[in-house]
FIVEX-366504 format. One line per 3 residues: number of its first residue (from 1); for each residue z negated, x negated, y negated of C-alpha. Coordinates in Angstrom, 1 decimal. Example, Ala and Ser with C-alpha at 12.3 -4.5 7.8 and 13.67 -1.06 7.14 Angstrom:
1 = -7.8:-12.3:4.5; -7.1:-13.7:1.1
This chain:
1 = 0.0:0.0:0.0; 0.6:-0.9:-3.6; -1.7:-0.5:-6.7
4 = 1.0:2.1:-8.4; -1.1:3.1:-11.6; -1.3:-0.7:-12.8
7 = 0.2:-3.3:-10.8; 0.0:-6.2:-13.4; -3.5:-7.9:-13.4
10 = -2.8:-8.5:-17.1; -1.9:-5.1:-17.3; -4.7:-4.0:-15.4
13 = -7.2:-5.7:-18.1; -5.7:-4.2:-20.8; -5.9:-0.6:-19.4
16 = -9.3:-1.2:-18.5; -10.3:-1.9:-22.7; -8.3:1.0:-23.8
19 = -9.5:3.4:-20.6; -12.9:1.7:-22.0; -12.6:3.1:-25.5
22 = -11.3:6.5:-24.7; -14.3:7.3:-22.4; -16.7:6.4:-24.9
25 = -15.3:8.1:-27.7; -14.6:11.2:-25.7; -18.4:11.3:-24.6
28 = -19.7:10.3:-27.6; -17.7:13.3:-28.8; -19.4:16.0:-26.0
31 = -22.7:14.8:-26.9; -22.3:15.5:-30.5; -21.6:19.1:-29.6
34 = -25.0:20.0:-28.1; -27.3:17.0:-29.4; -30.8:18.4:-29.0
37 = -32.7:17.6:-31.8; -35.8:16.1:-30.2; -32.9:13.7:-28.5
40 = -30.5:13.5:-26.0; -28.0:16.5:-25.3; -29.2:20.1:-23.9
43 = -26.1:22.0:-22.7; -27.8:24.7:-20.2; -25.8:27.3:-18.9
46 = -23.8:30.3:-21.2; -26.0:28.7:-23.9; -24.4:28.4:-27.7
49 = -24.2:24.6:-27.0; -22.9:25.5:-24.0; -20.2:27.7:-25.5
52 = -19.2:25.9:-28.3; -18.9:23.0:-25.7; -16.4:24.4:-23.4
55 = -14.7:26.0:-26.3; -13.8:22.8:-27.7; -12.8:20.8:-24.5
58 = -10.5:24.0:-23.8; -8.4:22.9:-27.4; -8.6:19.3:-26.1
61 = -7.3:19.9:-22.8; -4.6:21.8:-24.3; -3.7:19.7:-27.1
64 = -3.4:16.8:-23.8; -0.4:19.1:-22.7; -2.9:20.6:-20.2
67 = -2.4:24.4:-19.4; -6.1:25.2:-20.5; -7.8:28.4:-19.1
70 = -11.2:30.0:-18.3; -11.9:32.1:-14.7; -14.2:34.6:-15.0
73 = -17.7:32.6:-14.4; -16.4:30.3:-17.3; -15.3:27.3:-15.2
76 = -12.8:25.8:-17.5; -9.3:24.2:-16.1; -6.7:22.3:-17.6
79 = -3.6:22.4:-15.2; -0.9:19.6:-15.0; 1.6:21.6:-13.0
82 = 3.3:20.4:-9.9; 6.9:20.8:-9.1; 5.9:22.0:-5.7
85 = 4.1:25.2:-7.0; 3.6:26.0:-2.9; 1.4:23.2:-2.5
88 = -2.3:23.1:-2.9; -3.6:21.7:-5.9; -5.1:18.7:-6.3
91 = -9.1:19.0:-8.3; -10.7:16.5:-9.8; -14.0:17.2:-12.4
94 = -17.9:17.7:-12.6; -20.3:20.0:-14.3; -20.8:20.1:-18.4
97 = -24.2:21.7:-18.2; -27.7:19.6:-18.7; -31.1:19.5:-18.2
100 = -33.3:19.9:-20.9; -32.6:16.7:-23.5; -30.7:14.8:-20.8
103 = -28.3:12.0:-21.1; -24.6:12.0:-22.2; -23.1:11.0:-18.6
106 = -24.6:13.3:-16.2; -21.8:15.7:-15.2; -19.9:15.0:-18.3
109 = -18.4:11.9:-17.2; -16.7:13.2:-14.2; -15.1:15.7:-16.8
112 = -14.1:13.0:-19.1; -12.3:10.5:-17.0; -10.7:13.6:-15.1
115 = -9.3:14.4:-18.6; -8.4:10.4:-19.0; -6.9:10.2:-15.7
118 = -4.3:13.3:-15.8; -3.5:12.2:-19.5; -2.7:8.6:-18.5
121 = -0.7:9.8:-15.1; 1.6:12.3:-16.9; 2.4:10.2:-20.3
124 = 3.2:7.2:-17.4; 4.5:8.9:-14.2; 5.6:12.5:-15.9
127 = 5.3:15.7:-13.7; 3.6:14.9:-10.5; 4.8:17.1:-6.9
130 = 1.7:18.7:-6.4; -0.4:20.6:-9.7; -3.0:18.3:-11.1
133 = -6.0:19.9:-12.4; -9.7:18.7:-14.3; -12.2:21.1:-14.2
136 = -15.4:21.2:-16.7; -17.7:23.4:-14.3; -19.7:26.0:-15.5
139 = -23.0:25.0:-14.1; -25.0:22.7:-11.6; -28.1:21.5:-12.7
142 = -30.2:25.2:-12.2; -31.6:24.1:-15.4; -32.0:27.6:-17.1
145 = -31.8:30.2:-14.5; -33.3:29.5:-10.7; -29.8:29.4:-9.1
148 = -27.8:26.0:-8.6; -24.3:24.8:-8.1; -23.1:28.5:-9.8
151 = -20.0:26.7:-10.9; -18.3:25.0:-7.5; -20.5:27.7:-5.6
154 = -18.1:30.2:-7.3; -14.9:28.7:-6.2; -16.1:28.1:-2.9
157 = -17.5:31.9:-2.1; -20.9:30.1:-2.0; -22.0:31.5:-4.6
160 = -21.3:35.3:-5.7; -21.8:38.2:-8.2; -24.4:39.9:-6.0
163 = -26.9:36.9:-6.0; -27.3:37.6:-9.9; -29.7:40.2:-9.5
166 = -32.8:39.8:-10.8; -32.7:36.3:-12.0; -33.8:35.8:-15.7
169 = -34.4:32.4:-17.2; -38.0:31.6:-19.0; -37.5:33.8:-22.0
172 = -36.9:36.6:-19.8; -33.2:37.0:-21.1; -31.3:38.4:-17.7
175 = -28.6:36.0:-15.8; -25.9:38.5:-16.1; -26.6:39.5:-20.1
178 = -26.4:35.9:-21.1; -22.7:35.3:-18.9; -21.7:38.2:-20.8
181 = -22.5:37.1:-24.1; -20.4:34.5:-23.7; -17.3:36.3:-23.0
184 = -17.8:36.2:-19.2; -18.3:38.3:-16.0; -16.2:40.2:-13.6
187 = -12.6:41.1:-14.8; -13.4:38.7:-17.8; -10.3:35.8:-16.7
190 = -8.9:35.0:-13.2; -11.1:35.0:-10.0; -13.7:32.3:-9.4
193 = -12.7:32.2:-5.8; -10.0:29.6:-4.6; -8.4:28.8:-1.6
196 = -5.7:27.1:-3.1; -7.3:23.3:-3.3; -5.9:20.7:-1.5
199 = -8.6:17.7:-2.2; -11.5:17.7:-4.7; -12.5:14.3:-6.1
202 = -15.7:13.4:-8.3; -16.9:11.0:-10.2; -20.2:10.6:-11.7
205 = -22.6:8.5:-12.9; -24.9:7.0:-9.7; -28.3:8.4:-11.3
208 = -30.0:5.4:-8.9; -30.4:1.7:-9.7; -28.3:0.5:-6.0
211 = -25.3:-0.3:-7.5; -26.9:-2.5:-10.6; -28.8:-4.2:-7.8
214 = -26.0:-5.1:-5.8; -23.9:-6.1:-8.7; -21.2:-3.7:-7.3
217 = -18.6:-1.7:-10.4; -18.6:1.2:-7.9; -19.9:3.5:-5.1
220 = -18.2:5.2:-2.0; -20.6:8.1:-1.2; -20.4:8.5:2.4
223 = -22.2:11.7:2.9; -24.5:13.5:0.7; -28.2:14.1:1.7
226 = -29.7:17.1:3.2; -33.0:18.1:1.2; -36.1:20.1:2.8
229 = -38.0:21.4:0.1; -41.6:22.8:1.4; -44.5:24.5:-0.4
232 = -48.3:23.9:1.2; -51.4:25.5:0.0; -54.8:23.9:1.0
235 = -57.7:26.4:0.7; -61.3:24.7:0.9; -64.7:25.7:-0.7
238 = -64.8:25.5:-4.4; -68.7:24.3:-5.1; -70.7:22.7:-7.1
241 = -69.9:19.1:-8.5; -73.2:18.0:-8.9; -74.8:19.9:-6.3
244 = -73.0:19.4:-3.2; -73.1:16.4:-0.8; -69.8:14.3:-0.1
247 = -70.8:14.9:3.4; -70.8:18.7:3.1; -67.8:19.4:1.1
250 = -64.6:21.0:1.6; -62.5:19.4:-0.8; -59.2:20.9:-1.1
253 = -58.3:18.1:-3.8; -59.2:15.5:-1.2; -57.3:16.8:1.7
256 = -54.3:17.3:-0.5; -54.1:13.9:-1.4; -55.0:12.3:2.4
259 = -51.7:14.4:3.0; -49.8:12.9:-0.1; -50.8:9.3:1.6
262 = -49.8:9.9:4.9; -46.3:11.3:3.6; -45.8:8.2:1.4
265 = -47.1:6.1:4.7; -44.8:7.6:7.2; -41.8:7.4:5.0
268 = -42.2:3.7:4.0; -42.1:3.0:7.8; -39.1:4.9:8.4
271 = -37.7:3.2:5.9; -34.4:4.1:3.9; -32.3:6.1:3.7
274 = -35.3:8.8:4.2; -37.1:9.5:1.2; -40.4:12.4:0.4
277 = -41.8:13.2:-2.6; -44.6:15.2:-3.2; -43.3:17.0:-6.5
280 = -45.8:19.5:-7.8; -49.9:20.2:-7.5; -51.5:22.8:-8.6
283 = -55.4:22.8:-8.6; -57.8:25.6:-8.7; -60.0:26.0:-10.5
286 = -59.3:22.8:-12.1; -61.9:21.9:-14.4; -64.4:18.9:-14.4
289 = -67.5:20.1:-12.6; -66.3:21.8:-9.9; -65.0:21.1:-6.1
292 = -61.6:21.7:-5.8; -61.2:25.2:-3.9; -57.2:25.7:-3.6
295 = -54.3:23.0:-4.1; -50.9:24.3:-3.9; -48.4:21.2:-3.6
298 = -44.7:20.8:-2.7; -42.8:18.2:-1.0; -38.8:17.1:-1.3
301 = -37.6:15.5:1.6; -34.4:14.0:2.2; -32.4:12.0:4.6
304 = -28.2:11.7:5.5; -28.9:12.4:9.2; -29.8:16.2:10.0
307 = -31.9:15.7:12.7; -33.8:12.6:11.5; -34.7:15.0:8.7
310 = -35.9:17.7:11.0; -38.2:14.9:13.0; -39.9:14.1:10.2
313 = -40.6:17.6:8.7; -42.0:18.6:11.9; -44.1:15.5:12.2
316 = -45.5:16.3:8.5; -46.0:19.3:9.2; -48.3:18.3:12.6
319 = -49.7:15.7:10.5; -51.1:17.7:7.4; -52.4:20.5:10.0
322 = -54.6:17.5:11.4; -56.3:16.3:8.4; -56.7:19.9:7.4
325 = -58.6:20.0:10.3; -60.8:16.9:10.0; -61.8:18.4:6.8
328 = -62.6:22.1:8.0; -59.6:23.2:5.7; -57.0:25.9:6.1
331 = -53.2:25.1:5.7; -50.3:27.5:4.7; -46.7:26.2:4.5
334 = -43.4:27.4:3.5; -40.0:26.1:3.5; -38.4:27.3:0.7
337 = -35.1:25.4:0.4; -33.3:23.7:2.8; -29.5:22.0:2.3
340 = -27.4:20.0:5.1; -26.5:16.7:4.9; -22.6:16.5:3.4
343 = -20.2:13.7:4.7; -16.9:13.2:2.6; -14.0:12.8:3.8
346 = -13.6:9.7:5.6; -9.6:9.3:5.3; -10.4:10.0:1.0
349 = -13.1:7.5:1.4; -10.7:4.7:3.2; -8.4:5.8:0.5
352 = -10.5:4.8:-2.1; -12.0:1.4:-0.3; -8.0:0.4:-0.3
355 = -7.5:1.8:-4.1; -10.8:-0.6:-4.9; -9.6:-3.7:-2.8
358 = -6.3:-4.0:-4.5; -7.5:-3.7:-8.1; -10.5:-6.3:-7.4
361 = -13.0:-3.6:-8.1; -16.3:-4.7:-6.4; -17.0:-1.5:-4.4
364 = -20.1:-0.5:-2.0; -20.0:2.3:0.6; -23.4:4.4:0.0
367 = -25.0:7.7:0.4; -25.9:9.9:-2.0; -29.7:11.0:-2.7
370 = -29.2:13.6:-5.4; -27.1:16.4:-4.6; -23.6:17.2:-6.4
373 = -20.9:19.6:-6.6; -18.8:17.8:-4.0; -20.9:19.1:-1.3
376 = -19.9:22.7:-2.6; -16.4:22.1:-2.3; -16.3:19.6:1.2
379 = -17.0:22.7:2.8; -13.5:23.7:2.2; -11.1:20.9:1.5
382 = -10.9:17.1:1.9; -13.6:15.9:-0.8; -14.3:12.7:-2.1
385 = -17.5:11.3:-4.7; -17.4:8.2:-6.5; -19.8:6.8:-8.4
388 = -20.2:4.3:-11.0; -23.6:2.9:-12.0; -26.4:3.5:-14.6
391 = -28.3:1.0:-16.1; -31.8:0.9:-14.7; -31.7:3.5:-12.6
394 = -32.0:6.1:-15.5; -30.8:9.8:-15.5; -31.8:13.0:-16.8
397 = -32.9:11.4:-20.2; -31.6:10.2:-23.0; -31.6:6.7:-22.4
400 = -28.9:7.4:-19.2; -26.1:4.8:-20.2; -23.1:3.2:-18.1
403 = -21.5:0.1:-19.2; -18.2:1.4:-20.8; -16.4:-1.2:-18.4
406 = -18.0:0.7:-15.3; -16.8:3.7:-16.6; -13.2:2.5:-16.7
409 = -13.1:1.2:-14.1; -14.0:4.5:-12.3; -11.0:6.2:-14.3
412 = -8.8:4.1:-12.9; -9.9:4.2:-9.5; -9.9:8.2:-10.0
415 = -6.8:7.5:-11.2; -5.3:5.8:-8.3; -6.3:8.2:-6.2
418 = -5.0:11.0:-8.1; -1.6:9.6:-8.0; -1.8:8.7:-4.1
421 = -2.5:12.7:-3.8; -0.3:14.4:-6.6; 2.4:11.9:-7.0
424 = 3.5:10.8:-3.0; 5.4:12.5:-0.7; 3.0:11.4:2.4
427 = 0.2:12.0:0.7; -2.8:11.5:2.7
């Protein structure tokens, strides 16, 4: 195979300064249109930063020769027609919305070089044979309302009309009154639902330090991880401070955090890829002079391999019922979210090894610990997630930051790809 978007090492360089300063002015650009003002950028979903955000990348995609246009959840496309209007499409994209004064990459990035990539293919290579499309999604993060992944969900049929009911977001303002308000619902544009994708690729800021550690420009993500998220509740004795003997206590505090130490314990000898994390405790009655009589706490566990995964919750399960025991406690547990494990593609993900070789991209095959819309769409057509790094590790806050060379670099990459998909005749 040949490097087709820039053969020319020399050439290569100098795309790589002006990919450099497109991407950064272009981000730059989305962050200005929902900079919170205690810092960093708050885009949550059908939000008026949100709005005015989508809005504006709709004129930019069309003033790129894109055909821009909204479906009915408020997903936003901008369509680089194929001559072969028979064949699947080829996606590429992320999400536009935030958390709550979060950085300037998350999401937006894959969105941005997306919108870099299709502009550079079709002022080089003209019309490609298959349609070419970038998609801002809607929504991933579950930042305002308790639903996530609303955005790919809704392509996919993961995600539906029905689930709406009931949901409000912390001001009490209803899920479905606040799509509305922004010009969106059923029979607002065309359906969310497609079956008419031929490959989805990503690309997104790393959100982990692995990459800076390695010295690699890039990441392959193998597979996604599956998550268990649980929900115990220790029930004790809540008693006097003063008044009651260590001996003779029944310390709900205490046994919540023997169980936070034997998690931690268990998962540094299993060692990576497996992480747990003990998210959330809630004491009652919580106040200086008194036993602790009720903890609620919850744990995230995660881990590429599905039935590793399982082991583990079911020994932490076993385990905390022990200690509960040893302390005349009672236990209640509830799983409350559980998710897969999501391998890409592997022939998109040899693809892309190839695509990195030939440019002289330092590249590292890795897995993926936060969760993504990729693993929406894998379930329904060939899906690849690429990754390019973030400085110490940092995400979700407004110092997130990506060297503006990384960033390039995982333009062109996307770029590549794109071509190899849209552009070939034996496509893979």
């Amino acid at each position: 195979m040949t490097q087709h978007v820039c053969p020319d090492r020399r050439e290569r360089e100098a795309l790589l300064g002006e990919l450099a300063e497109e991407l950064t002015a272009l981000l730059d650009w989305l962050a200005s249109l929902a900079a919170d003002a205690g810092g960093g950028v708050t885009r949550l979903l059908y939000s008026p930063s949100w709005l005015r955000t989508q809005l504006a990348l709709r004129e930019r995609m069309a003033a790129s020769s894109l055909d821009a246009r909204f479906d009915e959840v408020g997903n936003l496309y901008g369509r680089l027609a194929g001559a072969d209007s028979s064949a699947p499409a080829i996606v590429t994209g992320s999400h536009i919305d935030t958390v709550v004064q979060g950085g300037m990459y998350d999401g937006a990035y894959g969105v941005a070089a997306g919108m870099v990539a299709l502009r550079y293919l079709q002022a080089r290579f003209g019309q490609p044979r298959r349609t070419l499309e970038v998609v801002a999604l809607c929504e991933e993060e579950g930042s305002r309302f308790p639903l996530a992944y609303w955005g790919s969900g809704s392509i996919t049929g993961a995600r539906g009309f029905a689930q709406l009911t009931g949901l409000v977001d912390g001001a009490g303002v209803p899920f479905e009154e606040a799509m509305r308000g922004c010009g969106f619902g059923p029979g607002s544009g065309s359906l969310s639902r497609r079956t008419d994708i031929g490959a989805f690729v990503e690309a997104h800021i790393e959100q982990g330090a692995l990459l800076e550690a390695a010295g690699a420009q890039l990441g392959l993500v193998e597979a996604i991880a599956g998550q268990r998220r649980l929900r115990f509740e220790v029930t004790g004795e809540a008693n006097h401070a003063g008044t009651t003997p260590m001996t003779g206590r029944r310390d709900a505090l205490q046994g919540a955090c023997a169980m936070a130490l034997a998690l931690e314990a268990e998962a540094l000898r299993l060692g990576a890829p497996l992480v747990a994390t003990v998210g959330r405790m809630e004491i009652a009655p919580n106040v200086p002079n008194v036993v602790a009589g009720r903890v609620a706490f919850t744990v995230d566990a995660r881990h590429v391999d599905e039935a590793q995964l399982d082991a583990f919750c079911a020994w932490m399960r076993l385990r905390f019922e022990e200690l509960a025991r040893e302390r005349s406690l009672e236990l209640g547990a509830e799983e409350w979210f559980r998710e897969s494990p999501v391998p890409m593609d592997p022939r998109l993900l040899r693809e892309l090894g190839a695509v990195c070789a030939e440019a002289g991209i330092e590249a590292q095959r890795m897995m993926s610990g936060a969760g993504h819309d990729a693993q929406m769409f894998a379930a329904c057509c060939p899906t690849a997630l690429l990754f390019v790094p973030s400085r110490g590790g940092i995400s979700h806050a407004p110092r997130e930051y990506t060297d503006p060379r990384d960033l390039a670099a995982g333009a062109l990459v996307l770029a590549e790809l794109l071509y190899r998909l849209a552009y070939e005749e034996d496509a893979p």
